[in-house]
Backbone as CSV, one residue per row, in Angstrom:
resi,resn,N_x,N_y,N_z,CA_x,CA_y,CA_z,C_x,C_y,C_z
1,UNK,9.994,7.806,26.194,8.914,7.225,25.423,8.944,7.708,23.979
2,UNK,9.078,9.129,23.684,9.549,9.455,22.569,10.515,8.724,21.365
3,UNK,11.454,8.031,22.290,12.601,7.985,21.305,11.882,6.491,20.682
4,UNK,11.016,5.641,21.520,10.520,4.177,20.961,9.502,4.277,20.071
5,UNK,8.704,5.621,19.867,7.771,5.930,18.794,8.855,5.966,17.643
6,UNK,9.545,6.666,17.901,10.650,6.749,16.190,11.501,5.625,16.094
7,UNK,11.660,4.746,16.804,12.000,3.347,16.680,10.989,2.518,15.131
8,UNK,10.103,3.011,15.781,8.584,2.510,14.628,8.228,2.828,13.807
9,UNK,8.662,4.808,13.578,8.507,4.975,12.355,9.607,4.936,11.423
10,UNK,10.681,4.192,11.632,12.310,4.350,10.814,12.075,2.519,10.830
11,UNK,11.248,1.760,11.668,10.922,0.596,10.665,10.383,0.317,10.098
12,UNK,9.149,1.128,9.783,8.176,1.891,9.118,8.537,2.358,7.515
13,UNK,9.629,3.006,7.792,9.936,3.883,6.233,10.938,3.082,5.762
14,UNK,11.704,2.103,6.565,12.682,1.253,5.900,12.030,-0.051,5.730
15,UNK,10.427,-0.946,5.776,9.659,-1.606,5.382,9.295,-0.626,4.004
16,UNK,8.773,0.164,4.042,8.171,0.725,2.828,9.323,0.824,1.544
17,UNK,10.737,1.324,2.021,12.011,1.193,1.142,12.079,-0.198,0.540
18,UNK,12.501,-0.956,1.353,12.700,-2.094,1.105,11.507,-2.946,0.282
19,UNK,10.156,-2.683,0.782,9.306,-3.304,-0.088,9.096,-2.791,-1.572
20,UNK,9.167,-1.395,-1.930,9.334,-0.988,-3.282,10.696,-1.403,-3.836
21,UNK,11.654,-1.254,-3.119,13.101,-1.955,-4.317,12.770,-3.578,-4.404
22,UNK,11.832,-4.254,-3.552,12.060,-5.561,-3.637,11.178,-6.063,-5.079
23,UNK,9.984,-4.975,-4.862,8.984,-5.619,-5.505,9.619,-5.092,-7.049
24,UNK,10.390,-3.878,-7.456,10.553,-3.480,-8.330,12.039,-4.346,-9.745
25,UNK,12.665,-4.407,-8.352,14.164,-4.921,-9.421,13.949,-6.244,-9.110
26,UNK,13.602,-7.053,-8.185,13.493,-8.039,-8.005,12.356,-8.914,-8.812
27,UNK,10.929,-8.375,-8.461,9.725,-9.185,-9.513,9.689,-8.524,-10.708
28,UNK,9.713,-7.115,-10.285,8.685,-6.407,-11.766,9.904,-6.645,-12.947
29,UNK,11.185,-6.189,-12.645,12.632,-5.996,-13.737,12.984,-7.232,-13.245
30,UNK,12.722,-7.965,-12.851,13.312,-9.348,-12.717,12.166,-10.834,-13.796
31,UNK,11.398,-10.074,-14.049,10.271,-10.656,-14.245,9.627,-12.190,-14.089
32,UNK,9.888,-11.933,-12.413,9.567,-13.489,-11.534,7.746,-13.074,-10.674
33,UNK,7.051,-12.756,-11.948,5.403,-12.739,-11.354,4.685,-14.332,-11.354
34,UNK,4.491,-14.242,-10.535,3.000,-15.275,-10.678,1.981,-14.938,-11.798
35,UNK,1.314,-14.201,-11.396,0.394,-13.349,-11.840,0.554,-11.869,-12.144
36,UNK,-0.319,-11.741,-13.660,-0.044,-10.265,-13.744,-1.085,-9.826,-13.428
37,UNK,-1.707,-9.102,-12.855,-3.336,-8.875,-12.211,-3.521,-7.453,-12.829
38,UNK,-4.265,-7.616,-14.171,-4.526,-6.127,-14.416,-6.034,-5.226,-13.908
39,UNK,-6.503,-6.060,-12.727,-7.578,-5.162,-12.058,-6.911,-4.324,-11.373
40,UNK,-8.210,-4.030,-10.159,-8.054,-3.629,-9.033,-7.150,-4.448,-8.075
41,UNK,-7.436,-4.090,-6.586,-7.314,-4.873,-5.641,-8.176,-6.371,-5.967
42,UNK,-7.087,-6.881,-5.733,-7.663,-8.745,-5.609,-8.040,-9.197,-6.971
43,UNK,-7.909,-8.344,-8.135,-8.193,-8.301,-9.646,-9.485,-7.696,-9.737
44,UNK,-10.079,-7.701,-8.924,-11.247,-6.526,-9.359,-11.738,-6.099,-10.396
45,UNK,-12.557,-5.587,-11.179,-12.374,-5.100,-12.366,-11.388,-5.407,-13.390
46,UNK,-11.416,-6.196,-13.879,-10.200,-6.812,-14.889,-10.307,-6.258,-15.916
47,UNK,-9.347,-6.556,-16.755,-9.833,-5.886,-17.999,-10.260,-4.380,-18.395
48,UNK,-10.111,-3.510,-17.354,-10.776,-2.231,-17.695,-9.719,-1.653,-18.126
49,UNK,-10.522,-0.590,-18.808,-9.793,0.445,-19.981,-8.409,1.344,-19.215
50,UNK,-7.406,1.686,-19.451,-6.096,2.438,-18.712,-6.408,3.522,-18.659
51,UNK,-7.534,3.934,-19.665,-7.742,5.567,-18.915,-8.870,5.635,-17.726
52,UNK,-9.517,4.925,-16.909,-10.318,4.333,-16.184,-9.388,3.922,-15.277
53,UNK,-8.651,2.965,-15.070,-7.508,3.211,-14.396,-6.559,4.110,-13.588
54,UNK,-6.543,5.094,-14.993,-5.529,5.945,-14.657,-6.437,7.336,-13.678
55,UNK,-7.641,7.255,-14.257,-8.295,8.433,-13.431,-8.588,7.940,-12.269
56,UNK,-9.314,6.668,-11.767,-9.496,5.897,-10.485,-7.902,6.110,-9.695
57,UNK,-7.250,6.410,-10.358,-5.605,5.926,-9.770,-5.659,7.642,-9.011
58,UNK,-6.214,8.532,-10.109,-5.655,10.134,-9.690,-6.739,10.205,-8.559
59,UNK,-8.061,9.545,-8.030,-8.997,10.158,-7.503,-8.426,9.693,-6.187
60,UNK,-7.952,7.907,-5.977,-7.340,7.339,-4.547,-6.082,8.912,-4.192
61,UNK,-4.970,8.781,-5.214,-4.059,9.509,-4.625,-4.589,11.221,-4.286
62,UNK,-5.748,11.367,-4.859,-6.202,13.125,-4.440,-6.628,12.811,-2.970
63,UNK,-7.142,11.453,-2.808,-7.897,11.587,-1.256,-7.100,11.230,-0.550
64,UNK,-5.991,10.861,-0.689,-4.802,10.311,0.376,-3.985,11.439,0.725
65,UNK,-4.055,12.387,-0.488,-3.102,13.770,-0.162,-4.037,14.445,0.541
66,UNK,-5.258,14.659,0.682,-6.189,15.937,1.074,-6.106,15.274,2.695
67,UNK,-5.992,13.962,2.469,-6.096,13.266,4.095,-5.238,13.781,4.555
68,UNK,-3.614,13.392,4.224,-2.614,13.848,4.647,-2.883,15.353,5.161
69,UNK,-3.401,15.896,4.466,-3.036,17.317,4.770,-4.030,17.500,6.093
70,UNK,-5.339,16.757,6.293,-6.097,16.852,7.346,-5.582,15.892,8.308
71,UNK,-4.863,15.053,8.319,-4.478,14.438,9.476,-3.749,15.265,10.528
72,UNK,-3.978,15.562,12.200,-3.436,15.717,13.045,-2.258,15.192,13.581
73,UNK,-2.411,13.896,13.484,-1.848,13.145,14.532,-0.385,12.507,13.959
74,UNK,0.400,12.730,13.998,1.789,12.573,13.842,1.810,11.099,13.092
75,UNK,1.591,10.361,13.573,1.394,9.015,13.379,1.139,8.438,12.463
76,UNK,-0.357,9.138,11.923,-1.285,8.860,10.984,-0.325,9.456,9.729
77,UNK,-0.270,10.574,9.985,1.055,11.524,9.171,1.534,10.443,8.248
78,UNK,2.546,9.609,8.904,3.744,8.309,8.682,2.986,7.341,7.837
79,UNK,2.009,6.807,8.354,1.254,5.826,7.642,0.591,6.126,6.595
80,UNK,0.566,7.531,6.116,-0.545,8.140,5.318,0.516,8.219,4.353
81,UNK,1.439,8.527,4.111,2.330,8.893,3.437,3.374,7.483,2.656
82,UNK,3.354,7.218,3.396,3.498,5.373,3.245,2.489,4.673,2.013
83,UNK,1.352,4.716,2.971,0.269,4.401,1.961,0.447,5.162,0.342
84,UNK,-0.025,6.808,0.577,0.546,7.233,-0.834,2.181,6.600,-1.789
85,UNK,2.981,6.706,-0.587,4.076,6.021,-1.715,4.166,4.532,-2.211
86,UNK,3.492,4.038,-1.417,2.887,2.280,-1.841,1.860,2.381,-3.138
87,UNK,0.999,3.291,-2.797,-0.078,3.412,-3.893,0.250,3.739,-5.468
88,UNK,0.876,5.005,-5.466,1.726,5.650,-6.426,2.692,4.188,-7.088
89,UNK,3.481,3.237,-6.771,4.520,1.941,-6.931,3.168,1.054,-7.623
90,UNK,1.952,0.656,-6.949,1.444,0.235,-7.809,0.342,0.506,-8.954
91,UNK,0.416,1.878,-8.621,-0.100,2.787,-10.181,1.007,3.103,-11.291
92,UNK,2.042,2.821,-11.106,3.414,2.943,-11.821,3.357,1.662,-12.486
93,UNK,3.218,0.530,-11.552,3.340,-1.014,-12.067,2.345,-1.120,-13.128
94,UNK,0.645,-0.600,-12.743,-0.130,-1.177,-13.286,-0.019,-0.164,-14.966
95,UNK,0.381,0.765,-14.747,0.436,1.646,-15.972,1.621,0.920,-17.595
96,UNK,2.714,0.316,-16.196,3.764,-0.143,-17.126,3.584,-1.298,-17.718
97,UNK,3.109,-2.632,-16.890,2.479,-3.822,-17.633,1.275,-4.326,-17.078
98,UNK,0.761,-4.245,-15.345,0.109,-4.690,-14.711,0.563,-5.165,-13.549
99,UNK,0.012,-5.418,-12.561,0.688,-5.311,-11.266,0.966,-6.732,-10.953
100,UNK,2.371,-6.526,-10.480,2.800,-8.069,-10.469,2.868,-8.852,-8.934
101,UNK,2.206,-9.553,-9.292,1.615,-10.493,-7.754,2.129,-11.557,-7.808
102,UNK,2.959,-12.335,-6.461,3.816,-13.044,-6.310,3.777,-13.742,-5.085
103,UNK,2.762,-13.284,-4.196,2.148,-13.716,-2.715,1.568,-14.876,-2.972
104,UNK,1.669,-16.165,-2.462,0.074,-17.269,-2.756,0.267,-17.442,-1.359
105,UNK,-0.634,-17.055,-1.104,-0.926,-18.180,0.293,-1.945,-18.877,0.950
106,UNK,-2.925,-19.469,-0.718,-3.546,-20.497,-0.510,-3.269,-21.747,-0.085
107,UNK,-2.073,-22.008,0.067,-1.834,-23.236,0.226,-1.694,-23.541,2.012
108,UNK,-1.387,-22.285,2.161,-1.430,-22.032,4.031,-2.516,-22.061,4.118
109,UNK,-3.772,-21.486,4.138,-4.961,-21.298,4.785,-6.217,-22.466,4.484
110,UNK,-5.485,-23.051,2.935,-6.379,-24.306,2.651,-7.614,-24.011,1.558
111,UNK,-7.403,-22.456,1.277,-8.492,-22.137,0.699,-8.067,-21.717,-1.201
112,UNK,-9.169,-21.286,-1.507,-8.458,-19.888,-2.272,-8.470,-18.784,-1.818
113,UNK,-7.319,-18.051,-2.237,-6.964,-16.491,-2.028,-6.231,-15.884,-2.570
114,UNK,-6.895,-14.543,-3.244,-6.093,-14.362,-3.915,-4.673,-13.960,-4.351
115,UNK,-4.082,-13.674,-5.247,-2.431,-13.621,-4.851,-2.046,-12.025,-5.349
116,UNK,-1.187,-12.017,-4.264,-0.843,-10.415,-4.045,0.629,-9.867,-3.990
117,UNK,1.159,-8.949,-3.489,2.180,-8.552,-3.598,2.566,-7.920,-2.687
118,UNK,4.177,-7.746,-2.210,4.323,-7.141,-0.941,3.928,-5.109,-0.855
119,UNK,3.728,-4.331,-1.982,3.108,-3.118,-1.586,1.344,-3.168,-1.513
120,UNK,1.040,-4.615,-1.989,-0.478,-4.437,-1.235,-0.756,-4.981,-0.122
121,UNK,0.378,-5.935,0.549,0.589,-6.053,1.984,1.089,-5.308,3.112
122,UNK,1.996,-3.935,2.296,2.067,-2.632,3.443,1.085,-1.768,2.729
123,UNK,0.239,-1.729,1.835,-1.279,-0.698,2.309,-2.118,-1.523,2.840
124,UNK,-2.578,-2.467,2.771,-3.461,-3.271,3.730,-2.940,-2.970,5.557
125,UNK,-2.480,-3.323,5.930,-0.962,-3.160,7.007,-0.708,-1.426,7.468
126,UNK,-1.334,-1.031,6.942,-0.943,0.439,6.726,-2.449,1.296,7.455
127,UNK,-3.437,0.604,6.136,-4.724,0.625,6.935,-4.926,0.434,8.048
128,UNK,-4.734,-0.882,8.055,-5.542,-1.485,9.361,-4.700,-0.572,10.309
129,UNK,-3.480,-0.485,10.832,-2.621,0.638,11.623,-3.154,1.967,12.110
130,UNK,-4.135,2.024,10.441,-4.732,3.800,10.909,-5.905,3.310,11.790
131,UNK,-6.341,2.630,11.121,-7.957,2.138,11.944,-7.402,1.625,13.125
132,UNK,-6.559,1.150,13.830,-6.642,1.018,15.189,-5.896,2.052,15.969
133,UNK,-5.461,3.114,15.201,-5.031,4.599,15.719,-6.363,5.385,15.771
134,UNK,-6.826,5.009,14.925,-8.463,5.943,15.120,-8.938,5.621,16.482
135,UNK,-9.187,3.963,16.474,-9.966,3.754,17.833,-9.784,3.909,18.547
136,UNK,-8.219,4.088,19.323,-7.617,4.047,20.322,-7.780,5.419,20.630
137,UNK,-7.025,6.697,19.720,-6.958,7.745,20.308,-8.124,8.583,19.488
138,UNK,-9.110,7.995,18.832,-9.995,9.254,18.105,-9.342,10.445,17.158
139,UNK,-10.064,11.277,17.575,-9.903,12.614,16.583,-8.900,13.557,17.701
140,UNK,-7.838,13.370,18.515,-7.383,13.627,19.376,-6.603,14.995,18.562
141,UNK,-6.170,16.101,19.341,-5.018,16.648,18.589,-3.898,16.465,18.931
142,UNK,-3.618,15.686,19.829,-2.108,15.627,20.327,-0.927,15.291,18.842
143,UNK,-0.053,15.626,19.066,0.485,15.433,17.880,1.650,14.821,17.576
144,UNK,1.431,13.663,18.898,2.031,12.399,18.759,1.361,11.225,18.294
């Protein structure tokens, strides 16, 4: 059973590889954006100042490291760390021109929505992963 957990986390860290070289040489140095979205998530806050930014940017990555360091569970470990190196790719992006979004997939769902990029589709993805590791096993210590 062991060896199919690390099956998951080596597709895990080679999704997270692959999504930072894709999004980087491919959209950002390739410069094939849709959109340059200089908010938040989903554009959020637009327009705000880079040092506002840049401190909102240091406060996510202080609570993702302090997590890390409080997480038990092996698992969470993987995904937590993930998340930070996803996060960090688009605090790099947004510092250098703004984060470049290249996702539409209004045209699938029929609606609007907004358009995104593949490292805010492995922290979204990343999340939701922890939150159904929470529910399942709680505050467990096992350290698988």
């Amino acid at each position: 059973m062991k060896r199919r957990s690390n099956i998951y986390k080596y597709i895990y860290v080679a999704y997270i590889l692959i999504s930072v070289v894709i999004h980087f040489v491919f959209f950002e140095f390739g410069k094939r954006c849709l959109v340059s979205n200089n908010g938040f998530a989903f554009g959020f806050l637009q327009n705000t100042k880079l040092i506002y930014v840049i401190l909102i940017s240091i406060l996510v990555v202080s609570i993702l490291v302090v997590s890390l360091f409080l997480c038990k569970r092996e698992t969470r470990k993987y995904l937590l760390i993930g998340v930070l190196i996803l996060a960090i790719g688009n605090i790099l992006d947004r510092v250098l021109n703004g984060v470049c979004d290249y996702i539409s997939i209004s045209s699938l769902i029929g609606s609007s929505f907004p358009i995104f990029n593949l490292l805010d589709l492995g922290i979204v993805l990343s999340m939701f992963l922890i939150f159904i590791d929470i529910m399942k096993y709680g505050e467990s210590k096992d350290s698988r």
